[in-house]
C-alpha positions as CSV (number, residue, x, y, z in Angstrom):
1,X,116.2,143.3,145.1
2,X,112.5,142.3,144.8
3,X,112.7,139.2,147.2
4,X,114.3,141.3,149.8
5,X,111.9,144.0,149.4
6,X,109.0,141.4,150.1
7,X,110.3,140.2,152.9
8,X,110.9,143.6,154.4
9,X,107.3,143.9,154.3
10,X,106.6,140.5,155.2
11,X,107.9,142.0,158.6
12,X,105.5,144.5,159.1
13,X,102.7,142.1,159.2
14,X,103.6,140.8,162.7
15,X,101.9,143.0,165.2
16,X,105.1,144.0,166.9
17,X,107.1,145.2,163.8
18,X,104.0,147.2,163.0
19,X,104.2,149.4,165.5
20,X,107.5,150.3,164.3
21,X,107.1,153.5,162.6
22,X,110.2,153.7,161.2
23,X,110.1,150.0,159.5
24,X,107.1,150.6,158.1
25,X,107.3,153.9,156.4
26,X,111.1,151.9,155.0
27,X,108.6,149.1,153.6
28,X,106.6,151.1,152.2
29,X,108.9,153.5,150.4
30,X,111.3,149.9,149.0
31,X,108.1,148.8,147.8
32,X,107.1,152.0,145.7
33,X,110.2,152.3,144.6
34,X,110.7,148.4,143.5
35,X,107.2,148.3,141.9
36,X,108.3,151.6,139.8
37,X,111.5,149.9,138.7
38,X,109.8,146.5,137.3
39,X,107.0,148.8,135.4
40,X,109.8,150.5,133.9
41,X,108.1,152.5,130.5
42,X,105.4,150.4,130.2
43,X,102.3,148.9,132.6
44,X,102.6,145.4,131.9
45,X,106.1,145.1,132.2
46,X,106.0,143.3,135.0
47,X,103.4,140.8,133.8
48,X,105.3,139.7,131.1
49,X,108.3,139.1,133.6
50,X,106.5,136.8,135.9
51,X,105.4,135.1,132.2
52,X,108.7,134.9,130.8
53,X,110.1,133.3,134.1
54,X,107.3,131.2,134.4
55,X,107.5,129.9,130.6
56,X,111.6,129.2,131.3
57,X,110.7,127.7,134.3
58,X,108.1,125.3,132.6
59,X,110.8,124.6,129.7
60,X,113.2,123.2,132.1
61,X,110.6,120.9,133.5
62,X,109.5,119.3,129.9
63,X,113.3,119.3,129.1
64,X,114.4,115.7,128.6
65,X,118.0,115.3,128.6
66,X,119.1,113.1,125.9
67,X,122.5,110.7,126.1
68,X,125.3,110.8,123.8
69,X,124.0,107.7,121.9
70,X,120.5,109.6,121.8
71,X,121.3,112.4,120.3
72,X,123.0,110.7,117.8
73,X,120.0,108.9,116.5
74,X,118.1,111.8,116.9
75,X,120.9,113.9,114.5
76,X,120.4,110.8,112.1
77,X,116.9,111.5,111.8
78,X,117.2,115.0,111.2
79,X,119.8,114.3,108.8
80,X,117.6,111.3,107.0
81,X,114.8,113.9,106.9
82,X,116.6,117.1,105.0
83,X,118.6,115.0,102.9
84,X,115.3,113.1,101.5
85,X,113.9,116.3,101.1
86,X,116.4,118.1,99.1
87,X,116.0,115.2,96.7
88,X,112.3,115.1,96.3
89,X,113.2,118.9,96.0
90,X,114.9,118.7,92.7
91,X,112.2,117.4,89.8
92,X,115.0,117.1,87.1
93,X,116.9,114.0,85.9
94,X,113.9,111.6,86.9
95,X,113.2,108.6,84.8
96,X,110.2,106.7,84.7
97,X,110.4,102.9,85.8
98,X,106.5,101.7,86.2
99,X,103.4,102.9,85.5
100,X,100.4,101.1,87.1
101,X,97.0,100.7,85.1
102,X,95.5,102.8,88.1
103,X,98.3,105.6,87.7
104,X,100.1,104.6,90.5
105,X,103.8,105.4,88.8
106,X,107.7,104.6,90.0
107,X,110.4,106.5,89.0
108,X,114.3,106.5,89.2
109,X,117.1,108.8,89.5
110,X,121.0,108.2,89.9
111,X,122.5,110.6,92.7
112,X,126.4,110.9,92.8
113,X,126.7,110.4,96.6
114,X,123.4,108.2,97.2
115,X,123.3,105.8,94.6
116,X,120.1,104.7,92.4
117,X,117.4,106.3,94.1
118,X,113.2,105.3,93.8
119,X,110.3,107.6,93.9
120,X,106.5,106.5,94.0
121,X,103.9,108.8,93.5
122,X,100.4,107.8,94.3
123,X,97.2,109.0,95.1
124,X,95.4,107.2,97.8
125,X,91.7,108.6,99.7
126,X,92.4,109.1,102.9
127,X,93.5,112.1,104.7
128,X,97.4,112.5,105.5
129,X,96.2,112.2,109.4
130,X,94.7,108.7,109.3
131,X,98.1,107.5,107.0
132,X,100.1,108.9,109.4
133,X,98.4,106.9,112.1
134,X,98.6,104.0,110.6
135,X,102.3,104.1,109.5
136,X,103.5,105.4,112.7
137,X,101.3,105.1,115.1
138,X,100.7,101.2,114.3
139,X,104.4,100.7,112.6
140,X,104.7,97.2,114.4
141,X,102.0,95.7,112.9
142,X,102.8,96.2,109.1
143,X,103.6,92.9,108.6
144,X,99.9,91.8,109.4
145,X,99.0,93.9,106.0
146,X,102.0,93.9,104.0
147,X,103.3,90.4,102.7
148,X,106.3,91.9,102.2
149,X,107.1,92.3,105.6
150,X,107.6,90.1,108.2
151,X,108.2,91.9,111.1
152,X,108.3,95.4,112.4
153,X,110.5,96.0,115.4
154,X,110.5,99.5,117.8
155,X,114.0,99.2,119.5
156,X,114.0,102.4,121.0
157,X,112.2,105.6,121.4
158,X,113.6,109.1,121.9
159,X,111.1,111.9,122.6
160,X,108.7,112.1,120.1
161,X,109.8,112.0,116.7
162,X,112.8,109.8,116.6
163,X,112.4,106.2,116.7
164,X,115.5,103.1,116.2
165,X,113.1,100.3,114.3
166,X,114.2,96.2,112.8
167,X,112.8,95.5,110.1
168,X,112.4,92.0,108.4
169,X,112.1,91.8,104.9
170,X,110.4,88.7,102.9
171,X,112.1,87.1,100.5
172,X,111.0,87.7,96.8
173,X,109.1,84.7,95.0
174,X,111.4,82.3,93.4
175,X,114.1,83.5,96.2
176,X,115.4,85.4,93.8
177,X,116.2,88.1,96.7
178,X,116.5,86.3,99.9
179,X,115.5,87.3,103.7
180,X,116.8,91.0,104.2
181,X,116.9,92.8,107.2
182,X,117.3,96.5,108.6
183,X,118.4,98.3,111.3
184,X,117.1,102.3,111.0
185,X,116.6,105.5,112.6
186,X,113.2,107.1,112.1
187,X,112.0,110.8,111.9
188,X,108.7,111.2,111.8
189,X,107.2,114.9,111.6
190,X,104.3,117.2,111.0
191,X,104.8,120.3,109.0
192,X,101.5,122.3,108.6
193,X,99.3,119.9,106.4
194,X,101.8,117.6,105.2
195,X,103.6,114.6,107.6
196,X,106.7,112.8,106.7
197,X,108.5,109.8,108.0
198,X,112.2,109.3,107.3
199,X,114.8,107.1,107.7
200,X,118.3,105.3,107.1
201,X,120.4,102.7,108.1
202,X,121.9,103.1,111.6
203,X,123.4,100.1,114.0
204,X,121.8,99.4,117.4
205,X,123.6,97.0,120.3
206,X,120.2,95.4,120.5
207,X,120.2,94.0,117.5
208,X,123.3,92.6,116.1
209,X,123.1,90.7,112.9
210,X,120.7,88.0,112.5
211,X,121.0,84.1,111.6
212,X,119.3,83.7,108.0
213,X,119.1,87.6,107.3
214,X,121.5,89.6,105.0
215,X,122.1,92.8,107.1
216,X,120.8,95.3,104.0
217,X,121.2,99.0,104.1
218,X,118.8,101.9,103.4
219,X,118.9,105.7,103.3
220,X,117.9,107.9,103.1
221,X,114.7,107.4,102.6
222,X,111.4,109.1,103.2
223,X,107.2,109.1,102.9
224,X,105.9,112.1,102.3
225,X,102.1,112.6,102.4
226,X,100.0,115.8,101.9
227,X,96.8,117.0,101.1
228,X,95.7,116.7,97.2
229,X,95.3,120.7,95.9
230,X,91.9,119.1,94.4
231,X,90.6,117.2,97.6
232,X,91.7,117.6,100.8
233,X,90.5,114.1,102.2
234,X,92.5,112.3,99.6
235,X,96.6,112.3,99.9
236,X,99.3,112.6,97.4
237,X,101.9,110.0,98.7
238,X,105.4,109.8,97.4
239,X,107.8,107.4,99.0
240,X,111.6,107.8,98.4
241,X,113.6,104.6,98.3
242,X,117.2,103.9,98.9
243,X,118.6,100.7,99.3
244,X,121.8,98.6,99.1
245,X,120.0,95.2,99.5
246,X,123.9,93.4,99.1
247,X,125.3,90.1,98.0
248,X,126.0,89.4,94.8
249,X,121.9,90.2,92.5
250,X,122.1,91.7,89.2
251,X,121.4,95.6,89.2
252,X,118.4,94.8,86.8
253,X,116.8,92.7,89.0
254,X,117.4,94.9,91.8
255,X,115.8,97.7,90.0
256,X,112.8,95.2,89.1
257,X,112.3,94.2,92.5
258,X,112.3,97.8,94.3
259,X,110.1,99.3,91.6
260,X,107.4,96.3,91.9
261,X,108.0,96.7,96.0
262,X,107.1,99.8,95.9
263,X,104.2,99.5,93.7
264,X,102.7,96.6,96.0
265,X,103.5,98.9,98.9
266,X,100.4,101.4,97.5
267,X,97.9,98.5,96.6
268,X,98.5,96.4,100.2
269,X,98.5,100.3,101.7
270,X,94.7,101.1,99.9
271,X,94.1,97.6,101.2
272,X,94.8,98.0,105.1
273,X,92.9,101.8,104.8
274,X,89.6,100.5,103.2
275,X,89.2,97.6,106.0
276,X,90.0,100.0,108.8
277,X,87.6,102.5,107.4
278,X,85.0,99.3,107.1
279,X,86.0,98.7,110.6
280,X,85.5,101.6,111.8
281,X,82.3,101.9,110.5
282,X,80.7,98.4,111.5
283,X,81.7,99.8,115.1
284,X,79.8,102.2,115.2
C-alpha cells in the first residue's frame, strides 16, 4: 500500500496534476491515512520498520552461500569444537602423565568412543589475543618455530572460522615414529575473553595421500587459551590431543611420544612469543 500511496503523490508534484483538486485532496487523505497505519500504537514504529528492513536487507548482502562440501567442513568444525569441549568439561578420571620442572604438566584420560585422550595445561605470558595471532593468524609458518613440524598447509578457507589445513609431522629421533601427516578441519573462535582452535581429521581432494608419509588421524582436538584469574596478560593454555598416529608402535611409546610432544609444543611456543615480543620491540 505504501509504495502506491507515494507515487500517488509523486503525481501531484507535476504542475498539471496539481491543479487537480480532486487528486490532490485523494493524496493527501492516502497519505494521512498510510502514515497513521505504519505508527500504529507507538511513534517510532515506523522507524524501526525502515531498520528492520534495512538490517535484513544488509544480511542478505554479507550472506555467503556455502556448497554442499562447505558446509560439511564447516559442521566438522563445529562438531570438533563441542565435542573437545565437553571433554575438557568433565575434570574426573584424569591421570597425570608429565610434569615439567617449570609446572608445565600432561595428563591422560581414556574415553569410550575417542580413545586415549592428552591434556596440557600450561601457563605462558602473553595475552590469549597475541596466541591467537600467532596460531591462527600465522598457522603456515609453524614449522619455522616448531621442530616438530615440517610444514603447515591452508587448503581451503570457508568464511571466517573454518579452515581445511596439511600438516607434516617430523619424525621422532631415532625414527622411532616415522614422517606422519594430516589432513584436518579447523574451527577457530572467540568467546568473550577466551579463543579456541579445534580440529579433526577430515579428507580433502587436494591432498590425497603422500609418498613417504603415513596418513595419521586426529580428533578431536582443541587449544583452548584464556585469561589467567590472577593476571590478565598472562594465558592459561590447555591443548587437547587425540591421535591415531597408525602402523604398527607400541602403545607405550605412543603415550611417551604425545606427552613429550606436547610438552615441547609449550617450550618452542614460549620460544616463538619471547622473539616476537623482542621483535617487536627492536622496531620500534
Amino acid at each position: 500500500m505504501l509504495p502506491a500511496t507515494f507515487k500517488l503523490c509523486a503525481g501531484i508534484s507535476y504542475g498539471h496534476m496539481r491543479n487537480t483538486t480532486g487528486l490532490r485532496k485523494t493524496a493527501i487523505v492516502a497519505l494521512s491515512h498510510e502514515m497513521k497505519r505504519i505508527a500504529g500504537p507507538g511513534p517510532n514504529r515506523w522507524i524501526s520498520q525502515v531498520r528492520r528492513r534495512s538490517s535484513l536487507s544488509s544480511s542478505r548482502i554479507e550472506e555467503m552461500p556455502y556448497s554442499e562440501a562447505e558446509m560439511s567442513y564447516v559442521k566438522q568444525g563445529e562438531e570438533a569444537l563441542q565435542k573437545s569441549i565437553r571433554i575438557l568439561s568433565d575434570q574426573d578420571g584424569w591421570k597425570t602423565e608429565i610434569v615439567a620442572e617449570n609446572g608445565d604438566k600432561v595428563l591422560s584420560k581414556m574415553l569410550p568412543d575417542v580413545g586415549k585422550v592428552f591434556k596440557l595445561e600450561v601457563m605462558l605470558d602473553q595475552q590469549p589475543d597475541d596466541l591467537y595471532g600467532e596460531l591462527v593468524g600465522n598457522m603456515e609458518q609453524m614449522g619455522n618455530w616448531n621442530p616438530n613440524v615440517k610444514q603447515v598447509k591452508i587448503l581451503q578457507k570457508i568464511g571466517q572460522d573454518t579452515l581445511v589445513t596439511h600438516e607434516m609431522a617430523a619424525e621422532t629421533p631415532g625414527n622411532v615414529v616415522g614422517p606422519r601427516d594430516f589432513v584436518s578441519v579447523r574451527c577457530a573462535k572467540r568467546r568473550g575473553s577466551t579463543c579456541f582452535l579445534a580440529g579433526m581429521s577430515t579428507s580433502h581432494l587436494g591432498m590425497p595421500e603422500q609418498k613417504g608419509f603415513v596418513r595419521a588421524e586426529n580428533g578431536p582436538t582443541c587449544i583452548v587459551m584464556r585469561p589467567s584469574t590472577e593476571d590478565p596478560n598472562k594465558t592459561k593454555f590447555t591443548w587437547l590431543l587425540s591421535i591415531d598416529l597408525k602402523g604398527w608402535i607400541p602403545k607405550a611409546i605412543v603415550n611417551q611420544v604425545l606427552s613429550q610432544t606436547q610438552l615441547d609444543f609449550a617450550h618452542h611456543l614460549r620460544q616463538r612469543m619471547a622473539a616476537s615480543t623482542m621483535e617487536a620491540a627492536l622496531a620500534c
